[in-house]
Each structure stands twice: as C-alpha cells, then as structure tokens.
C-alpha positions as CSV (number, residue, x, y, z in Angstrom):
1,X,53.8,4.3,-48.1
2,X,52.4,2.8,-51.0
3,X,51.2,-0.4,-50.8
4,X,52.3,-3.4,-52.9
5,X,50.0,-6.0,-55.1
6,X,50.3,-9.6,-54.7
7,X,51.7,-9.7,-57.8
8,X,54.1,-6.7,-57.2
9,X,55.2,-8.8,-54.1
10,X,55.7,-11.8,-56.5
11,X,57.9,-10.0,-58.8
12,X,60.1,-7.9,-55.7
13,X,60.8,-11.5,-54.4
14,X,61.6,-13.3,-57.9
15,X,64.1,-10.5,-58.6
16,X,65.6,-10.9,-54.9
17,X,65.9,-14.2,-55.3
18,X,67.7,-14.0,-58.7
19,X,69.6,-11.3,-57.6
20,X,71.0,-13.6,-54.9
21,X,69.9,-11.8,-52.1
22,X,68.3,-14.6,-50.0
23,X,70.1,-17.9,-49.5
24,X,66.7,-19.9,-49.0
25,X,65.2,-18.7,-52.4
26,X,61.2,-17.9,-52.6
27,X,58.9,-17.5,-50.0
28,X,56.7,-20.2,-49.8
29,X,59.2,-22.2,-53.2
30,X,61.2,-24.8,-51.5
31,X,64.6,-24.5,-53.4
32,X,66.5,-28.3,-54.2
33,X,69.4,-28.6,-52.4
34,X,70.6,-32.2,-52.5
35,X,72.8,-32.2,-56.0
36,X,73.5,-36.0,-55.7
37,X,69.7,-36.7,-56.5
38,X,69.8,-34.4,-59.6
39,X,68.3,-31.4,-58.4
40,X,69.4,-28.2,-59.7
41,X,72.3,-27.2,-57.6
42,X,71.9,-23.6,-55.7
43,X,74.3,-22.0,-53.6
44,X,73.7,-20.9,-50.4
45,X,74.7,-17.2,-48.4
46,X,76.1,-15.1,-51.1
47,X,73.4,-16.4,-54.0
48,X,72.7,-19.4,-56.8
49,X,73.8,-21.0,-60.0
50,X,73.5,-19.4,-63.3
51,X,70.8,-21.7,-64.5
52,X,68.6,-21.3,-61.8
53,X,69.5,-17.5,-61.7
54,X,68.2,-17.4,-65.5
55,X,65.2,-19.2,-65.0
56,X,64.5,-16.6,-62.2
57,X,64.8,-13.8,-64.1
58,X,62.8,-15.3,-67.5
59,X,60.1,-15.9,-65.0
60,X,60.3,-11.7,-63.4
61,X,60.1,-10.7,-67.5
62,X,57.3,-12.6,-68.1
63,X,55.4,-11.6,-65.2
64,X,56.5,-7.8,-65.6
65,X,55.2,-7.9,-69.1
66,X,51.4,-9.0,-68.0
67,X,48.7,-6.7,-68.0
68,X,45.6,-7.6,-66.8
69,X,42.5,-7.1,-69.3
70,X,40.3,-4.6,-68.9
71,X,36.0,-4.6,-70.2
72,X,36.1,-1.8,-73.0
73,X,32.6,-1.3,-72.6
74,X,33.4,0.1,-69.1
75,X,35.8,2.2,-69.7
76,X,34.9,6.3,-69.9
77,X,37.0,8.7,-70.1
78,X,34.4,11.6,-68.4
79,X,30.7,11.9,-67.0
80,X,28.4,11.5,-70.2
81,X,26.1,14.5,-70.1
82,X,23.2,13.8,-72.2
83,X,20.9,16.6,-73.3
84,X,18.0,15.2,-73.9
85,X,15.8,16.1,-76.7
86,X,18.6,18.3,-76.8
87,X,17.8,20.8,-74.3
88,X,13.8,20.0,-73.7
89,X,13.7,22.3,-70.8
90,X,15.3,25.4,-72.7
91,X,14.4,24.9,-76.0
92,X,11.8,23.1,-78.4
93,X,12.3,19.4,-78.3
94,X,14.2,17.4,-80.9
95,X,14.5,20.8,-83.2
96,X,18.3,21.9,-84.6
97,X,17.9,24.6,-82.2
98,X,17.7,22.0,-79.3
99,X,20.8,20.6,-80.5
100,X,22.5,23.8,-81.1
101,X,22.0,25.2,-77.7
102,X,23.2,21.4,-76.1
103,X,26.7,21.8,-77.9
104,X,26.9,25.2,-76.1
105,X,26.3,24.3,-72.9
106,X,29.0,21.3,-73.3
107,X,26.7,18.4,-73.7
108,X,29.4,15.1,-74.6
109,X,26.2,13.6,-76.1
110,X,23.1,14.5,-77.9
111,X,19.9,12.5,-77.2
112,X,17.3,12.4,-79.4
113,X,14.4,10.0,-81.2
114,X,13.4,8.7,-84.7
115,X,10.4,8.2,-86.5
116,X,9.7,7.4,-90.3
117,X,7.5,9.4,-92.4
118,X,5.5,7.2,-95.4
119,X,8.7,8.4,-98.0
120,X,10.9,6.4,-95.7
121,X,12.7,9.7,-94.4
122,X,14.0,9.6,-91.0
123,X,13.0,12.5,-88.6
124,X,13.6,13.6,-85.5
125,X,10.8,13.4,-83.4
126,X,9.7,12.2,-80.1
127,X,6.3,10.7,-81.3
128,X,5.4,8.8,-84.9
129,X,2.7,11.8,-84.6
130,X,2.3,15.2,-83.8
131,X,2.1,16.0,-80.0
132,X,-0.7,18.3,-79.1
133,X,1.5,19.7,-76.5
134,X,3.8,21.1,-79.3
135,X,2.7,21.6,-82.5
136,X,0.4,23.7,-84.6
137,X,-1.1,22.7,-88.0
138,X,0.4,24.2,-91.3
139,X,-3.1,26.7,-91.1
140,X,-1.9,27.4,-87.6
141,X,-4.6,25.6,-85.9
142,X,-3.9,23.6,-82.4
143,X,-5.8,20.4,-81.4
144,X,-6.4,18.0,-78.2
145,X,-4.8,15.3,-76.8
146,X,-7.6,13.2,-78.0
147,X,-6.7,13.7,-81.7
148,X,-3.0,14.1,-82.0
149,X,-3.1,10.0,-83.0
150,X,-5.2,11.5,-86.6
151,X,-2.0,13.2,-87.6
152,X,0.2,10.0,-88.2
153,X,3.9,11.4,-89.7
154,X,4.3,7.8,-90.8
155,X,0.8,8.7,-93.4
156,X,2.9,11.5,-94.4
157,X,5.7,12.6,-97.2
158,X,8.2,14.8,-95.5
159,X,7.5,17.7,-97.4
160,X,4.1,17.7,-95.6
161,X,5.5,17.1,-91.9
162,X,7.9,20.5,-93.0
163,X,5.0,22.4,-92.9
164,X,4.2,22.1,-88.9
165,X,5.2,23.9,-86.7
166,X,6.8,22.5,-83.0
167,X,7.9,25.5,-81.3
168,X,5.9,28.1,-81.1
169,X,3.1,26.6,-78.9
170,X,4.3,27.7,-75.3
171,X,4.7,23.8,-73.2
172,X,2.8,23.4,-70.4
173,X,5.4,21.5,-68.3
174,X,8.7,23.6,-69.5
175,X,8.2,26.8,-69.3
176,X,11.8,28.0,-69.3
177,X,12.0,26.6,-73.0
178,X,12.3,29.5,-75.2
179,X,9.4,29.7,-78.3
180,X,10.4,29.8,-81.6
181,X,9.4,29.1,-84.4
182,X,10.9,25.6,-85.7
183,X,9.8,21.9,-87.1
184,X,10.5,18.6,-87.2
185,X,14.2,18.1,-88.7
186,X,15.9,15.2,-90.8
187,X,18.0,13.3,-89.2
188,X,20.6,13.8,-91.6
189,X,19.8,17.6,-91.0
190,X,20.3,17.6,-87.6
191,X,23.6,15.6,-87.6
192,X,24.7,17.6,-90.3
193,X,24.3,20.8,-88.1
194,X,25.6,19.4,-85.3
195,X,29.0,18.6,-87.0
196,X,29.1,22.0,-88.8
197,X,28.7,23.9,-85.0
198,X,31.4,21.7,-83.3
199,X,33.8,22.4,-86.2
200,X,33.2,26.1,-86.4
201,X,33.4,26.2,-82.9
202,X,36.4,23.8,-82.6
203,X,34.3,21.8,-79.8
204,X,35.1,18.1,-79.0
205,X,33.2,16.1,-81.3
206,X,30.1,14.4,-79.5
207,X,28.3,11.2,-79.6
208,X,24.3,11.1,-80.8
209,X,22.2,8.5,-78.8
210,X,18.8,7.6,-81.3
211,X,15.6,6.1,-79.8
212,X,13.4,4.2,-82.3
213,X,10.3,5.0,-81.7
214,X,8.2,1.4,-82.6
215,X,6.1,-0.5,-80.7
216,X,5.1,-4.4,-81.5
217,X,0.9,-3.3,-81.5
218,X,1.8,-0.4,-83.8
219,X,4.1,-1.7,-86.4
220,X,3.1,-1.1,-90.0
221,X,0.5,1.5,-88.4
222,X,2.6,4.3,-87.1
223,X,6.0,3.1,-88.1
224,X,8.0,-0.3,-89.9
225,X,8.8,-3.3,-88.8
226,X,11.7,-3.2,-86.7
227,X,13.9,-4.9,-89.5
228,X,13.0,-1.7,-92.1
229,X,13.2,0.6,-89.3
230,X,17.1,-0.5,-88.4
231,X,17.8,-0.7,-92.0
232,X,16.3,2.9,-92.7
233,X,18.5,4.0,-89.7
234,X,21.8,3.0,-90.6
235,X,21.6,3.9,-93.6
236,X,21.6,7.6,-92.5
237,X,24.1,7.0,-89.9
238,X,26.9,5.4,-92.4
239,X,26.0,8.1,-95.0
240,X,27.0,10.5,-92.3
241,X,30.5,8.3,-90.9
242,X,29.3,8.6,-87.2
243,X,29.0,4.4,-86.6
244,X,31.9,5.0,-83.7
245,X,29.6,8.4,-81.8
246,X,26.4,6.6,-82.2
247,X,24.0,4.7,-79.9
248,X,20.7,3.0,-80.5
249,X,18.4,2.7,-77.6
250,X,15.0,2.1,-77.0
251,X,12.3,0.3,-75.0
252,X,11.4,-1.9,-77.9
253,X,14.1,-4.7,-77.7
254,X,13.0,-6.0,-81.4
255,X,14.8,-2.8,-82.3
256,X,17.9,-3.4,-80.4
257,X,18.2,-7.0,-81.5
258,X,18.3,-6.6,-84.7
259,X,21.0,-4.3,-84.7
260,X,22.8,-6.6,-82.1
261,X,22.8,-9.2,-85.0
262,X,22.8,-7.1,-88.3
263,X,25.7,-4.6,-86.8
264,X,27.1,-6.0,-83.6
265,X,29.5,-3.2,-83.4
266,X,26.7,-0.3,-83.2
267,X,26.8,0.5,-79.3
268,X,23.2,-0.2,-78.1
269,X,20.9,0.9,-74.7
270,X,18.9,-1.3,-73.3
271,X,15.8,2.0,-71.9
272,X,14.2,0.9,-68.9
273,X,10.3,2.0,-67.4
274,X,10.4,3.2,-64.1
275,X,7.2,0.6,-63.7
276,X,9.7,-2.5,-64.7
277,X,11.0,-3.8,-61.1
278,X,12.0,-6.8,-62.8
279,X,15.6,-7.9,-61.8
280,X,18.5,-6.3,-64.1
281,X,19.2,-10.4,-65.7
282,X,15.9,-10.8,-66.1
283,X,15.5,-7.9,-68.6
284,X,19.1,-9.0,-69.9
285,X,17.6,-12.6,-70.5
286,X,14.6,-10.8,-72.5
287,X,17.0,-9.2,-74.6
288,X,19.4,-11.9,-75.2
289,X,22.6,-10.1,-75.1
290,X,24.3,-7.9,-72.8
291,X,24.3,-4.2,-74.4
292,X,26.5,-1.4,-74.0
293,X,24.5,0.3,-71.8
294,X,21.8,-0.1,-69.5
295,X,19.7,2.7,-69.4
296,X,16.5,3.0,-66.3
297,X,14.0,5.6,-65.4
298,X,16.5,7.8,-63.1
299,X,14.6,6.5,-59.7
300,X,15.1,3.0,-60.2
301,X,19.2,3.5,-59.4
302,X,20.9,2.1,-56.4
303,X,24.0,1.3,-55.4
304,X,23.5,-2.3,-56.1
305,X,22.4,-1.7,-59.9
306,X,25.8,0.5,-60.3
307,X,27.5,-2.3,-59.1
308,X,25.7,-4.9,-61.4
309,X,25.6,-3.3,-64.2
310,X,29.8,-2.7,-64.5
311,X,30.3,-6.0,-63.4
312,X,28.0,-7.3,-66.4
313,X,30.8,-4.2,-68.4
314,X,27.8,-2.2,-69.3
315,X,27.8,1.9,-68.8
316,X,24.6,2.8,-66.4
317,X,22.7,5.8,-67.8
318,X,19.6,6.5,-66.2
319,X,16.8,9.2,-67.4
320,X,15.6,11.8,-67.1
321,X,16.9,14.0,-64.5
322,X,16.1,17.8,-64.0
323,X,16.7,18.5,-60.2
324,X,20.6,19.1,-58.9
325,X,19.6,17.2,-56.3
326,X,19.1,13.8,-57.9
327,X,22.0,14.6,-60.1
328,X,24.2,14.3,-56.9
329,X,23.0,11.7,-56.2
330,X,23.3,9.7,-58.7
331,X,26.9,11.0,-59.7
332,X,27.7,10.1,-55.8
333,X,26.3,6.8,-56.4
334,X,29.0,6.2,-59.6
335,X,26.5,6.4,-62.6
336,X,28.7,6.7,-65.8
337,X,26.7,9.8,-66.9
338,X,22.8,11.0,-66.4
339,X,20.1,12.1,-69.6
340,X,19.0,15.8,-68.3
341,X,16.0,18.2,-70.1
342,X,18.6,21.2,-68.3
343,X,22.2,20.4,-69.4
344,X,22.4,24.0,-67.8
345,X,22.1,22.5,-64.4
346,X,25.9,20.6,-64.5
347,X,28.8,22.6,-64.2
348,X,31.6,22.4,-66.7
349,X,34.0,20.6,-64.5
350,X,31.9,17.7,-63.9
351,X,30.9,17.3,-68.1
C-alpha cells in the first residue's frame, strides 16, 4: 500500500469534506454550527451548504496546484564521471588524445587545467611549466625535477610551448598510459576536438570542468592575476558557446571569486587538499559564497560531508580515484559523481 503525505492526507480529507461525505467536516477544523450567531450554516448527515462546499473545494485546487521547490544545483540527472586529465592513466595527460579516448570510454565530463603562456594563449596544462615527468625539450633532451621551474610556459609565446613534446617520455607512476607522441594543446583546440568527436560520433554532448592553475606567491611570475586569468578564460569559453557545460574549479579561491562576481552563472568547484580538515563552512566562509560544487581529495568523504554538502544544494565531487574499491565506496556513500585517471574502471550502466 502506498503510503500518503501529510499534505496528500490534507487534500483526501478537504475533498471528503466538500464532497459531503462526513457530517462533522475536517479533522482537527471545528465546523460552525449555530446559524443564529452568523456562522456559516452547514448541514449535517448527508453533507453542507453550497458556500462552504465552494470554499472547500477552492481551497483542494489550491493546494493540488502547489509544488514544493526544489535546489537546482542538486539536481543530476546521472553519476558524473570525470576523466581526469582526460584519461591520465591511459593516455598522456591534458593532450587531445586524453580527451579523445575519455569521450570513448563514456566520460559525462572532461577534466582538465589551464595555464597562460606570455602571448596570453590559454593551454591545457597541468603545471604553468613543463613537468619533468613528462616532457622532452624541442632537441629532445629530458631534465630533473630540480629544473623543470626554468622552463616557465608563462615566459613563452605558444609557438615555442608547440615545440615540446608531453607524451613520449614513458610516466613513472602510469604505466598503462600509452606513449605517443603529443604536446600541450589550446584550449580552444581541445574544445574544438572534443565537440567535433561527440558530433561525428553522435555521443551526448559533455561538460568540461577547467582548473586555473595560479597561486597568490606566483602571480605575475608563472601566471596573471586572477582578474586577467578569469578574463583570458572566458573569453575562450564564450567564443566556443559552452557557458551552460562548463565548470571553473580550483584551489585558488581568488580565481573562483572573481568569476562568482564577474559571471555568477558560470558553475564553480570549490577543490579541496586532502591536508585541509578544516570544517566544510569554514572553507565556505573563506570563500564567501556557496559554489556549485564542492570538490575534496577523494579520502576526506563521509557520510556526514554527503549529507552537508546537499543540504548547503552543492554537488559533492571528490578526486582523484583509481581503485574500484573506493569508487564503491564512495558511489555507496551518495557522491554525485567521482574525478578518475581510469574512466575504464566504471561500467557503462553506472556513467
């Protein structure tokens, strides 16, 4: 039997009562009877007067017609799968290739990170420099960890950045990830391609979450200030129509406040360190609005986040998971999607 809502009861007993099928009117409504005082005069046994009747059943439409509201920002359609980097663990990081191979194993969104070279492009990139772990110089020479800081892309035109490679160097922590030879893509490019695949492939269109990569001790050094570095951003994502698909996250919250105020309808993602055990409202207050999404280091979720975080209408998408184990987990615990290096590792019915 299905149970009835308090307001479902409400409206069963208005209609009875209008209807004339009690003589006593509603539960818990103590009807007039006395019609020498003025009261409204009701019948009794077989039903009541027409005015009363009336103002029954104007009360049962109104109620029937009220819907409660629901909080947009919680409301998703399916599990967000998103590949992060596009498909780190299969293919070379934040490369067209990445991105390619995401949309093909059914990715609903593409993760990925900015940086901005000294002609005020915007690339896809994970670092405003280039990793050692990952790149080779334009003479095919590799370097250390100690002086991948020397090759700033924010000192270079993006003609120069073109010229390195980031996917032939085998990674020393993904080995599955396939080597080929690729570099560091437009952002434009990469959106571009992306749209162009999903058409020809007639795939559901997908939604592109962007990191800006800026810190406050490196602005102006290895990247703008955040109000350039928002401004150079959405400029590429309005040339390309993708404002509805398109998130902004980062760790930096200058980043995301600007955009809050410039273009409050850009979704944003609040990223969290797995270090940061401050209290969910305390990183809220930091930030000063409530964003879209709220966005932790993958170990940091518990049921009591989940719960926080939709009653404050945000989406809870934690990073970066690569075990099936933790996945379960954390779809078990009601996250509203996870960000994954191995897409691959999700089946199809739960994208």
């Amino acid at each position: 039997m299905m149970m009835q809502s308090g307001s479902d009861t409400f409206l069963v007993s208005l209609f009875k009562a209008a209807r004339g099928d009690t003589g006593h009117g509603i539960a818990g409504v103590r009807v007039p009877t006395n019609r020498n005082k003025g009261a409204y005069p009701v019948t009794t046994g077989f039903g009541m007067c027409p005015l009363m009747r009336n103002v029954l059943l104007l009360a049962f439409i109104l109620v029937s017609c009220y819907s409660p509201k629901t909080n947009s920002k919680t409301v998703q359609k399916k599990f967000d799968v998103q590949g992060h980097r596009g498909c780190r663990g299969l293919m070379p990081e934040n490369t067209i290739p990445a991105m390619i191979k995401a949309l093909q194993l059914g990715v609903t969104t593409l993760e990925m990170d900015a940086v901005i070279t000294k002609d005020k492009q915007v690339i896809v990139s994970h670092e405003p420099f280039f990793g050692w772990e990952i790149s080779t110089t334009p003479d095919g020479k590799t370097f250390s960890f100690k002086e991948e800081k020397n090759y700033n892309i924010y000192r270079m035109n993006y003609d120069e950045v073109r010229q390195w490679d980031v996917g032939l160097k085998p990674h020393p922590r993904f080995p599955q990830q396939q080597k080929i030879k690729a570099y560091k893509p437009l952002l434009a490019e990469v959106i571009d391609s992306a749209e162009q695949y999903i058409k020809a492939s007639s795939l559901q269109p997908v939604d592109y979450n962007i990191e800006t990569k800026s810190d406050d001790a490196t602005d102006n050094t290895f990247h703008p200030a955040p109000e350039e570095f928002v401004d150079l951003l959405i400029g590429v994502i309005r040339e390309k129509k993708i404002e509805k698909r398109v998130i902004i996250q980062s760790f930096d919250i200058r980043t995301l406040q600007v955009m809050h105020r410039k273009h409050p309808k850009i979704r944003t993602a609040l990223l969290i360190e797995g270090f940061n055990k401050s209290p969910i409202q305390e990183n809220l207050n930091k930030l000063g609005f409530t964003p879209a999404i709220y966005s932790p280091e993958f170990l940091l979720v518990n049921e009591e986040m989940v719960k926080f975080c939709h009653e404050k209408g945000m989406l809870l998408i934690p990073w970066t998971v690569n075990d099936r184990k933790n996945i379960d987990r954390l779809i078990q615990s009601g996250v509203d999607g996870i960000i994954t290096d191995y897409p691959d590792l999700i089946s199809p019915g739960e994208k």
